[in-house]
C-alpha positions as protocol buffer text, in pm:
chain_id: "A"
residue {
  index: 1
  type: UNK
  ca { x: 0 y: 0 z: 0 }
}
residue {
  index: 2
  type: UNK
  ca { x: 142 y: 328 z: -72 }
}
residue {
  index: 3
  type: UNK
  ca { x: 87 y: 527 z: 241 }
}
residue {
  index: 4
  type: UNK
  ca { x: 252 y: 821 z: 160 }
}
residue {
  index: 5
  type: UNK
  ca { x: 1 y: 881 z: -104 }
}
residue {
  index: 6
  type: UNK
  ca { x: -282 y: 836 z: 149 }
}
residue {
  index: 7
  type: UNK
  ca { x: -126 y: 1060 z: 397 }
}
residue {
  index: 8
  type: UNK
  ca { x: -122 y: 1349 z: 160 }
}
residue {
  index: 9
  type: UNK
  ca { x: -495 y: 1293 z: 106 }
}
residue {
  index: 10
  type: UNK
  ca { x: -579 y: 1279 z: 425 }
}
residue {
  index: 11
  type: UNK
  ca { x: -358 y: 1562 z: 536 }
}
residue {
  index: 12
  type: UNK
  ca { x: -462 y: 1754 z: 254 }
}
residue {
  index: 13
  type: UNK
  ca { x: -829 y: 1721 z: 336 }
}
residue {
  index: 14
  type: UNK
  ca { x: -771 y: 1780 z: 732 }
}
residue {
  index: 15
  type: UNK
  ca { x: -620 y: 2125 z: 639 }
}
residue {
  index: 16
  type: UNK
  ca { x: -875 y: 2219 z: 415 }
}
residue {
  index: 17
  type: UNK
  ca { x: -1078 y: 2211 z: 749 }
}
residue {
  index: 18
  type: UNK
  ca { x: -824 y: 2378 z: 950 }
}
residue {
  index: 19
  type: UNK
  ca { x: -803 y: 2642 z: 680 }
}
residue {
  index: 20
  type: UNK
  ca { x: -1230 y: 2656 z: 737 }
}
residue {
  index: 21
  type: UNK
  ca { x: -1270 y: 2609 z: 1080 }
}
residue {
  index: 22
  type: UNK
  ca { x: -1563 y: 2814 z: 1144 }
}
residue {
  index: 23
  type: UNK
  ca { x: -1765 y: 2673 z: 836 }
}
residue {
  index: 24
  type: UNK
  ca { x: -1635 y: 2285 z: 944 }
}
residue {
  index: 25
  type: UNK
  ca { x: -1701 y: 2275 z: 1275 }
}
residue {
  index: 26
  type: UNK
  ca { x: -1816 y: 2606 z: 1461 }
}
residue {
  index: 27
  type: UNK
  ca { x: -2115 y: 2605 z: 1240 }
}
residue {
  index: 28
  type: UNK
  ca { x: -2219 y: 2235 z: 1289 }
}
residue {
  index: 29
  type: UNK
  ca { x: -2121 y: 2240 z: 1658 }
}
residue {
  index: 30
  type: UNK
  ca { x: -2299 y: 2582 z: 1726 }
}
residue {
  index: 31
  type: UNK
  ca { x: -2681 y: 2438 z: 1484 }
}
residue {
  index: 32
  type: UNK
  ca { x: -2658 y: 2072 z: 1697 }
}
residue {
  index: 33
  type: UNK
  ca { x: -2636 y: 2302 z: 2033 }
}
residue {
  index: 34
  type: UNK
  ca { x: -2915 y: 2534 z: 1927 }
}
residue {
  index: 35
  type: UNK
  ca { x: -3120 y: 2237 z: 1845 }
}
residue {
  index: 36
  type: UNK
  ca { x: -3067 y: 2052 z: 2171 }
}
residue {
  index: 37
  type: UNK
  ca { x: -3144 y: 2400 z: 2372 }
}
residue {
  index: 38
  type: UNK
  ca { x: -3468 y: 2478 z: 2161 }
}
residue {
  index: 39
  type: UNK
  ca { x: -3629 y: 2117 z: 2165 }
}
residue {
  index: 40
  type: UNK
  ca { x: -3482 y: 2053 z: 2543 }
}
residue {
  index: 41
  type: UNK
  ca { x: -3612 y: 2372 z: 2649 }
}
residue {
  index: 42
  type: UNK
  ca { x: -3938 y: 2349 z: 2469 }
}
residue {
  index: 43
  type: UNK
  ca { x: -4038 y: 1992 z: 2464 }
}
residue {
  index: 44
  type: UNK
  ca { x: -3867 y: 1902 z: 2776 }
}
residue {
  index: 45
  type: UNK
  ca { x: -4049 y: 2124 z: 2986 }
}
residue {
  index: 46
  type: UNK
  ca { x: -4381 y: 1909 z: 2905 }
}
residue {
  index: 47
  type: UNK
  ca { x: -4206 y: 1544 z: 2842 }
}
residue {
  index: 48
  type: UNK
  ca { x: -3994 y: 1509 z: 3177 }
}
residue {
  index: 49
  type: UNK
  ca { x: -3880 y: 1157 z: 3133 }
}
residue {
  index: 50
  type: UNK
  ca { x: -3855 y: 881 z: 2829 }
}
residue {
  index: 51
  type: UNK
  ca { x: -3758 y: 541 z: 2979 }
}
residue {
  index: 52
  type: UNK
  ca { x: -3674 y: 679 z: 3309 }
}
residue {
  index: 53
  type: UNK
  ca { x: -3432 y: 908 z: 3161 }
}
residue {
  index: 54
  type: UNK
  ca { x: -3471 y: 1289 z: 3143 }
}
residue {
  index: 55
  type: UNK
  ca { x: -3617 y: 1457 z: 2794 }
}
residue {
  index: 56
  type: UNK
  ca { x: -3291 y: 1624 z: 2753 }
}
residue {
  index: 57
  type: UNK
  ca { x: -3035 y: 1366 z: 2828 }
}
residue {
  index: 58
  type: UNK
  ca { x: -3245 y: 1126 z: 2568 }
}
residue {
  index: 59
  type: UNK
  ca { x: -3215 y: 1336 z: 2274 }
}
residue {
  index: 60
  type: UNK
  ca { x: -2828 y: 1408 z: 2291 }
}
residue {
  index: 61
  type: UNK
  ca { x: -2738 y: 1072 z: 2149 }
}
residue {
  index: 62
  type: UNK
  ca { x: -3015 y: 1142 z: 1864 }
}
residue {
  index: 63
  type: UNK
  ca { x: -2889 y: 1487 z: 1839 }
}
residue {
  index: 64
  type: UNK
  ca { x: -2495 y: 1327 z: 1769 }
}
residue {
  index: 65
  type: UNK
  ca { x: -2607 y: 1094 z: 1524 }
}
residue {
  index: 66
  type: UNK
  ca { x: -2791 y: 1356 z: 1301 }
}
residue {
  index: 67
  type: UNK
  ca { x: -2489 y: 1572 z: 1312 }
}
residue {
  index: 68
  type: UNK
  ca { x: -2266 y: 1250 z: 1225 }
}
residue {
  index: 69
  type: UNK
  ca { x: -2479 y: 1110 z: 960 }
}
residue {
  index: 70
  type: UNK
  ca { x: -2529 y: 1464 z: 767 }
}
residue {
  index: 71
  type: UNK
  ca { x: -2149 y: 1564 z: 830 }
}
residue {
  index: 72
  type: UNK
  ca { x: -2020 y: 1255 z: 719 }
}
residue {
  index: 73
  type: UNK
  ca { x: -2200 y: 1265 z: 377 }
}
residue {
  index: 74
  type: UNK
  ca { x: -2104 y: 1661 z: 347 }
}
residue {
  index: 75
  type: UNK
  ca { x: -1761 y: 1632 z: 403 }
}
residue {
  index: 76
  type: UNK
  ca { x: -1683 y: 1333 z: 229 }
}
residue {
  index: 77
  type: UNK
  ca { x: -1900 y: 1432 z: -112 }
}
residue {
  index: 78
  type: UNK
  ca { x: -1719 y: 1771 z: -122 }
}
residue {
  index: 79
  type: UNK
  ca { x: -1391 y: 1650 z: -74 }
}
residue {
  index: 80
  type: UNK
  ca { x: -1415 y: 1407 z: -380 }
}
residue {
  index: 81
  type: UNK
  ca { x: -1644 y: 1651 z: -627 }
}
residue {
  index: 82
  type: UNK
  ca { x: -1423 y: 1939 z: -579 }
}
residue {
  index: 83
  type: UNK
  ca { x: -1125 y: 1763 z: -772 }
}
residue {
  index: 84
  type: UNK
  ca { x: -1359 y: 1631 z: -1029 }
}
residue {
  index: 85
  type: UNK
  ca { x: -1493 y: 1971 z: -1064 }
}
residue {
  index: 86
  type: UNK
  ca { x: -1170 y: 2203 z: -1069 }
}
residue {
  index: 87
  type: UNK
  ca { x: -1007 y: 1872 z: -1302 }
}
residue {
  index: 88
  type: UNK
  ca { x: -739 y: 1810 z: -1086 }
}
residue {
  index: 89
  type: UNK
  ca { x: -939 y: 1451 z: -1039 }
}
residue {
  index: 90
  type: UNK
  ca { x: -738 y: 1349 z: -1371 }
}
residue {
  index: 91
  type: UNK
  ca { x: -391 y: 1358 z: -1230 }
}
residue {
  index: 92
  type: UNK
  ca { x: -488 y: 1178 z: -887 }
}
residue {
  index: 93
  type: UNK
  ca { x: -627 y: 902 z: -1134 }
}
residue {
  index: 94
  type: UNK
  ca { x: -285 y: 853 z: -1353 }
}
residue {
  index: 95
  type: UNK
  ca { x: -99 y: 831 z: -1027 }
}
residue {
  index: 96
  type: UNK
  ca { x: 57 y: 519 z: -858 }
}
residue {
  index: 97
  type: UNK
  ca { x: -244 y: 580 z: -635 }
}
residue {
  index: 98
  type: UNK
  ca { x: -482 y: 244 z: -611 }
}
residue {
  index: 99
  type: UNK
  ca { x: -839 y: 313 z: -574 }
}
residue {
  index: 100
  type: UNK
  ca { x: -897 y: 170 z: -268 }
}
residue {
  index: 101
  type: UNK
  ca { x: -590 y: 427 z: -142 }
}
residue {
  index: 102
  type: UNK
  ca { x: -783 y: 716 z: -297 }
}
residue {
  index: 103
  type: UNK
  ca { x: -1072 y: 606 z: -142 }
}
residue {
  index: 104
  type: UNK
  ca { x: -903 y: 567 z: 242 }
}
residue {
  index: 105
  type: UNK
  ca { x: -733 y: 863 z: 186 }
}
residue {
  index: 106
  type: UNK
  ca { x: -1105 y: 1102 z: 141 }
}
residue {
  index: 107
  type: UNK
  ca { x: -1315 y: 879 z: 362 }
}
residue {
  index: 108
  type: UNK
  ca { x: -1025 y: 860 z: 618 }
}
residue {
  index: 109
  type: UNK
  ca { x: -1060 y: 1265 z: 619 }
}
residue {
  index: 110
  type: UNK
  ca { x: -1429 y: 1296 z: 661 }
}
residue {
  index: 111
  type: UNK
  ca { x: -1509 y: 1013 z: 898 }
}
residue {
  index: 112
  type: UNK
  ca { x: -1254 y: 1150 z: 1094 }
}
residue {
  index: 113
  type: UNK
  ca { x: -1353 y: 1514 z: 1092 }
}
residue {
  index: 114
  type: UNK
  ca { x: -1669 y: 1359 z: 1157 }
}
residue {
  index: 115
  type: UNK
  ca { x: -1585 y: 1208 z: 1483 }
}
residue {
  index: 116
  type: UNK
  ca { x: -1427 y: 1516 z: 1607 }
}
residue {
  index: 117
  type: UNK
  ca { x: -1735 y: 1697 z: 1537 }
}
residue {
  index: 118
  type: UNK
  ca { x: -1920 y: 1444 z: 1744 }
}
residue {
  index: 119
  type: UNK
  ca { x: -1714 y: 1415 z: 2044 }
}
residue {
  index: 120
  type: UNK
  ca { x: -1725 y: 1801 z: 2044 }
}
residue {
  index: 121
  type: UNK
  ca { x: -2089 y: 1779 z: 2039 }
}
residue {
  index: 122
  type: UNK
  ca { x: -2101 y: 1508 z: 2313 }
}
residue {
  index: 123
  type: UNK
  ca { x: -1872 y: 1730 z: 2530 }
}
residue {
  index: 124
  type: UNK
  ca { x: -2062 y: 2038 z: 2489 }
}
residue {
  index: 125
  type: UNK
  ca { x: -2392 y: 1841 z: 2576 }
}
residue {
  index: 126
  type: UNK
  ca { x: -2200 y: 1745 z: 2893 }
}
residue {
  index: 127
  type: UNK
  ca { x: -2261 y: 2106 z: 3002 }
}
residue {
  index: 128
  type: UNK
  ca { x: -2640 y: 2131 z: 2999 }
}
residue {
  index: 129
  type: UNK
  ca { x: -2755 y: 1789 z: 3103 }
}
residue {
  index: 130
  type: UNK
  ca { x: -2573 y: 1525 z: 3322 }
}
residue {
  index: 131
  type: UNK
  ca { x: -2456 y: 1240 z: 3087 }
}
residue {
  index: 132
  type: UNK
  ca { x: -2410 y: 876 z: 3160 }
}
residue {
  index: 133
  type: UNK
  ca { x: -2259 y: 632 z: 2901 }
}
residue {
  index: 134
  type: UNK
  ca { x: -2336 y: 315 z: 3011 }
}
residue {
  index: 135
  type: UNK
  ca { x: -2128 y: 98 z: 2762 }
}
residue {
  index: 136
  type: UNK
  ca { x: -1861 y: 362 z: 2631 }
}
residue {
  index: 137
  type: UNK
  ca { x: -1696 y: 103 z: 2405 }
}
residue {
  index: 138
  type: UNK
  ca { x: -1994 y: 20 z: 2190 }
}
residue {
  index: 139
  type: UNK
  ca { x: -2097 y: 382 z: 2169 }
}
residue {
  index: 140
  type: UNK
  ca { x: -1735 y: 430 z: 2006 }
}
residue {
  index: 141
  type: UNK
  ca { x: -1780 y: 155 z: 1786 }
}
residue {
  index: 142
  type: UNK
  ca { x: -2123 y: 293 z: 1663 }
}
residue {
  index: 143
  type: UNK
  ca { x: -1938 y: 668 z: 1563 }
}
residue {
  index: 144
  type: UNK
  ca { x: -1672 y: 520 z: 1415 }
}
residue {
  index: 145
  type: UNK
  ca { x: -1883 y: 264 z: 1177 }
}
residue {
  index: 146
  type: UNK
  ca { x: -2161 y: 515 z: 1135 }
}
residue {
  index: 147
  type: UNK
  ca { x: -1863 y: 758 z: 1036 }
}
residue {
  index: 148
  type: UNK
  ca { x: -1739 y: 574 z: 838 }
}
residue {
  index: 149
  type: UNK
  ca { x: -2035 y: 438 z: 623 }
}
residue {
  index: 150
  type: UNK
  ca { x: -2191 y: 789 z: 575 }
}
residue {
  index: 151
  type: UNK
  ca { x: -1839 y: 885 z: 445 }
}
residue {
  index: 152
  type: UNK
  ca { x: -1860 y: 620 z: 196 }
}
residue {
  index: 153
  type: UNK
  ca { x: -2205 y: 735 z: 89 }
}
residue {
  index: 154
  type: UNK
  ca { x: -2088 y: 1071 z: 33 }
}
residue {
  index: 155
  type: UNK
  ca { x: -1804 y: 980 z: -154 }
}
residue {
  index: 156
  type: UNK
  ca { x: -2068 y: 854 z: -368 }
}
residue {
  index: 157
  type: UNK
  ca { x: -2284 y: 1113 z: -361 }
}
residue {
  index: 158
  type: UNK
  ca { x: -1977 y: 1353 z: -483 }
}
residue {
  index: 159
  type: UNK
  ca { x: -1911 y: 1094 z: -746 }
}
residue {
  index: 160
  type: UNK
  ca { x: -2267 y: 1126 z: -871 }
}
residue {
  index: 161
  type: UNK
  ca { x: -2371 y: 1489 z: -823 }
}
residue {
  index: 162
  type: UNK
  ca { x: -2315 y: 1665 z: -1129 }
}
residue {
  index: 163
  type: UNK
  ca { x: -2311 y: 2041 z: -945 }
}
residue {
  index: 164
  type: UNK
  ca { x: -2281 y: 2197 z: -639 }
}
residue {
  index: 165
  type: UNK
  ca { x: -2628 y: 2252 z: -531 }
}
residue {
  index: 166
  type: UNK
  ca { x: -2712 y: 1823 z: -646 }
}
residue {
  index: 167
  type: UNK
  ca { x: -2398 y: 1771 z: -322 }
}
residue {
  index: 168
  type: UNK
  ca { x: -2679 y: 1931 z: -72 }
}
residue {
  index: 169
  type: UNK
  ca { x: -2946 y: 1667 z: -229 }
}
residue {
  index: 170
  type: UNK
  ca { x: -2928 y: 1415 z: -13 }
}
residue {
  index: 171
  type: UNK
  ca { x: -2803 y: 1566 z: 330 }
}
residue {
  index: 172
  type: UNK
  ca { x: -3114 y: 1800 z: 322 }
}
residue {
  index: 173
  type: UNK
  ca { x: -3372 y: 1613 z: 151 }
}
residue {
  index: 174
  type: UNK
  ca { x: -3288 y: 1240 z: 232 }
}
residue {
  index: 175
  type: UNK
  ca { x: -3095 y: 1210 z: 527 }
}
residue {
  index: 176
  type: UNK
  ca { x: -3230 y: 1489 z: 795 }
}
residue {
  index: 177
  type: UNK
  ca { x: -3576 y: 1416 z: 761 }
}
residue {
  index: 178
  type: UNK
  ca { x: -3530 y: 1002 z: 783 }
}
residue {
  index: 179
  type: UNK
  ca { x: -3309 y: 1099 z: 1133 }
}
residue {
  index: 180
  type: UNK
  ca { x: -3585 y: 1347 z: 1243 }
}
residue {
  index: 181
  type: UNK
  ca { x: -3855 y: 1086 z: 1173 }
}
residue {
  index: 182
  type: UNK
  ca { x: -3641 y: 794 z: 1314 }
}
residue {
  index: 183
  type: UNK
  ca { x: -3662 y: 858 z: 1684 }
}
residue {
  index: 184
  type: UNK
  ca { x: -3440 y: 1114 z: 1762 }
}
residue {
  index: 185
  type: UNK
  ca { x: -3658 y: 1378 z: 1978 }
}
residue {
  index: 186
  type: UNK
  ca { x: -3857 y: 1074 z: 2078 }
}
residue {
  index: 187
  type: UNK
  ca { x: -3898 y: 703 z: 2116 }
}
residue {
  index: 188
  type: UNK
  ca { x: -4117 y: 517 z: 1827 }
}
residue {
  index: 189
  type: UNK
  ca { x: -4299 y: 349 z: 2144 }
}
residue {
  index: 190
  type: UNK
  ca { x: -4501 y: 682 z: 2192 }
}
residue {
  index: 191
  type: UNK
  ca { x: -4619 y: 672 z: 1871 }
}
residue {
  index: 192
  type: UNK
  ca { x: -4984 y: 473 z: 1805 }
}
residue {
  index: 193
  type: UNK
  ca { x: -4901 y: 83 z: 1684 }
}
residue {
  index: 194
  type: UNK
  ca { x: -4952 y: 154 z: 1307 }
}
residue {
  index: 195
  type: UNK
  ca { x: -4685 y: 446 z: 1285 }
}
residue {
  index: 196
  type: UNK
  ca { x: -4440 y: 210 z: 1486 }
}
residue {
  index: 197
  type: UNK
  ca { x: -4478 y: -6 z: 1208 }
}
residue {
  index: 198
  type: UNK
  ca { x: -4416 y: 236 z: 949 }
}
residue {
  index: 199
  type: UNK
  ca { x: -4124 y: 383 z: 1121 }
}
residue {
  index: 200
  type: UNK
  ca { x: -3952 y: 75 z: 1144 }
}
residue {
  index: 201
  type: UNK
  ca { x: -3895 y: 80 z: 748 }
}
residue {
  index: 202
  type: UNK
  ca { x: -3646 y: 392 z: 836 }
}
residue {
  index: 203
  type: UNK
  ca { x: -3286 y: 265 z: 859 }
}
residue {
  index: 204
  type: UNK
  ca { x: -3219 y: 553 z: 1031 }
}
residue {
  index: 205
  type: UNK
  ca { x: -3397 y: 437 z: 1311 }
}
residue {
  index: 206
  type: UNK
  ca { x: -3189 y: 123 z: 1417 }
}
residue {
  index: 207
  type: UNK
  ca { x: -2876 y: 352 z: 1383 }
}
residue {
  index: 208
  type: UNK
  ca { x: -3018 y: 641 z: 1630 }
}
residue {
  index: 209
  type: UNK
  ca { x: -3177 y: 322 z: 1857 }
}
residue {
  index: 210
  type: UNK
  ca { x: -2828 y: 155 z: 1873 }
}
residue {
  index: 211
  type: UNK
  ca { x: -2655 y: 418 z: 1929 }
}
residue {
  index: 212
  type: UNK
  ca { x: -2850 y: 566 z: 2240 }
}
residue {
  index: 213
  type: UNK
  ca { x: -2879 y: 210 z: 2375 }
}
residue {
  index: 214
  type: UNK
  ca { x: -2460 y: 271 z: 2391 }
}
residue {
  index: 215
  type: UNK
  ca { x: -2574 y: 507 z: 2633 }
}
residue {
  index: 216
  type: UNK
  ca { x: -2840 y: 418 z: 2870 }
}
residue {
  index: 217
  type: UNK
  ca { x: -2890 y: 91 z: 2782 }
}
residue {
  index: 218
  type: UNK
  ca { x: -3255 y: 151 z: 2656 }
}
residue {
  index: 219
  type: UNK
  ca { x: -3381 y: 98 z: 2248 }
}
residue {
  index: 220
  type: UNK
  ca { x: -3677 y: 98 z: 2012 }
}
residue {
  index: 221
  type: UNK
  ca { x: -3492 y: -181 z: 1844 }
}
residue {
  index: 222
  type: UNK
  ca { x: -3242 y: -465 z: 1935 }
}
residue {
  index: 223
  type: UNK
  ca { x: -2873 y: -412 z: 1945 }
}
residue {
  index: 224
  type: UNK
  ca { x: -2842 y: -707 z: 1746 }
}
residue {
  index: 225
  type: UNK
  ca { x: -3052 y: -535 z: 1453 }
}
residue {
  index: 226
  type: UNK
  ca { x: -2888 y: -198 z: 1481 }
}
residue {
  index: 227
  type: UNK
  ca { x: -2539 y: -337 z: 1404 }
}
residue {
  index: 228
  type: UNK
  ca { x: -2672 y: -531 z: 1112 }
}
residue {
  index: 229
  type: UNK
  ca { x: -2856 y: -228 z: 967 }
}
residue {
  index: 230
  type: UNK
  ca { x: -2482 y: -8 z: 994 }
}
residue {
  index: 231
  type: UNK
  ca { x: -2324 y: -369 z: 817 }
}
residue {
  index: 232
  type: UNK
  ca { x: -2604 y: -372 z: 540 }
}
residue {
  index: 233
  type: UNK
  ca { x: -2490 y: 36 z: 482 }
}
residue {
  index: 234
  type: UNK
  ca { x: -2111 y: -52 z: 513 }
}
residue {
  index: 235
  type: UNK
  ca { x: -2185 y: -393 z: 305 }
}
residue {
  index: 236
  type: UNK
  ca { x: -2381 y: -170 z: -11 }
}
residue {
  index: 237
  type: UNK
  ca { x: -2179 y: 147 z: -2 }
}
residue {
  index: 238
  type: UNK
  ca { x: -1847 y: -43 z: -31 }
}
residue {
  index: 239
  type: UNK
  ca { x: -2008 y: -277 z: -343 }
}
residue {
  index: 240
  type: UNK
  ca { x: -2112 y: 55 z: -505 }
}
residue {
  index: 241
  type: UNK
  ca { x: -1737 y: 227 z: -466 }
}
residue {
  index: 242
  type: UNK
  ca { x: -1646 y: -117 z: -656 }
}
residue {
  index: 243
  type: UNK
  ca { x: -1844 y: -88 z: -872 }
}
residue {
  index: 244
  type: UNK
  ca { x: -1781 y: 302 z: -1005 }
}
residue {
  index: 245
  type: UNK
  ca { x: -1427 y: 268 z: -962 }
}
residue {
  index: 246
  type: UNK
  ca { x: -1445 y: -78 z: -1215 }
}
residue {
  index: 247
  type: UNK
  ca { x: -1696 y: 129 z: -1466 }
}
residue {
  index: 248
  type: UNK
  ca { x: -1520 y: 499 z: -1463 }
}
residue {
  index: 249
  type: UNK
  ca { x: -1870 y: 590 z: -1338 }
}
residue {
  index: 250
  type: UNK
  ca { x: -1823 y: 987 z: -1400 }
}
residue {
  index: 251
  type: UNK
  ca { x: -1445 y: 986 z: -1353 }
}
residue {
  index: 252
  type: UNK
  ca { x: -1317 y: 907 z: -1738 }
}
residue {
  index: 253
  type: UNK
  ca { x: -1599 y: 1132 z: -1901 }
}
């Protein structure tokens, strides 16, 4: 493996984010605090307690994930379409550079700009509302997988989108209303028996249920079925790397 060639992609992309440190992680940091104040302050002054645990310690883990998942896919699909877009794309591809170098060189970046952005989070949460994290290692497993897969899926999505405003696509429209709709300012048990059924079609779900089980040791779904959902992800964005990488999917033309 030529590492030196995925160090300077993965340095590259880490400065980038030094260089916009107010846009990478102020922003995200400062919108994810805002949200948990609002919806702490506004629900949780009629919802005390979900599962025995207080209305704002139950959303923080919730609040994490939809910053991870929407990060992940925004860093990741900028970060790869900005090459293809300025051309520079051409000379990383006639490099000694193996795909799957390219590839851990971007997603490398992102998921780990990702994780920074959620430990931040999960430290500044610390502040308002006293934390517990009942099983610390599988709550780093879940960010680091999660990370990870959503990284893949942007680098896909920056593959695909054909201009800047298409990158935006699937964060906005795709991704933050399946993790507002898949339990993350509540649990799916409140809702009547029909929309529990319903909601259990969101992937998102089993991600924000696993990963708040890492926590308090409470979940809409098993722990058993979250992991498989984040393997299923890992499992179908790695195939469809494969897959553009083997076809020149928008990268030769």
């Amino acid at each position: 493996m030529n590492l030196y060639a995925v160090r300077a992609i993965y340095v590259f992309e880490l400065s980038r984010t030094a260089r916009t440190l107010l846009q990478s992680i102020v922003s995200p940091v400062i919108s994810t605090s805002l949200y948990f104040v609002i919806f702490g302050a506004a629900i949780g002054s009629h919802i005390t307690e979900i599962d025995g645990i207080s209305y704002g310690a139950f959303i923080v883990p919730g609040l994490i994930m939809l910053m991870l998942l929407t990060q992940s896919v925004a860093n990741a699909s900028f970060g790869i379409y900005f090459p293809r877009f300025s051309g520079t794309i051409y000379e990383l591809l006639s490099a000694p550079v193996s795909y799957f170098e390219i590839v851990l060189g971007y997603v490398g970046a992102a998921a780990t700009k990702s994780i920074i952005l959620g430990l931040i989070v999960l430290a500044t949460a610390g502040f308002f509302v006293p934390l517990h994290i009942a099983h610390p290692v599988v709550m780093i497993v879940f960010l680091v997988l999660t990370a990870i897969t959503f990284s893949l899926i942007g680098f896909i999505v920056g593959i695909w989108a054909d201009g800047f405003e298409k990158l935006q696509i699937v964060p906005l429209l795709i991704i933050t209303p399946l993790t507002f709709l898949g339990g993350t300012f509540y649990s799916i048990e409140m809702l009547p028996p029909f929309w529990q059924t319903v909601t259990l079609l969101n992937p998102v779900v089993y991600l924000v249920s696993g990963f708040r089980w890492s926590f308090y040791g409470v979940a809409d779904v098993s722990l058993t079925a979250s992991l498989v959902m984040v393997g299923v992800f890992l499992s179908v964005a790695l195939a469809v790397i494969a897959w553009i990488f083997k076809t020149g999917y928008r990268l030769k033309n």
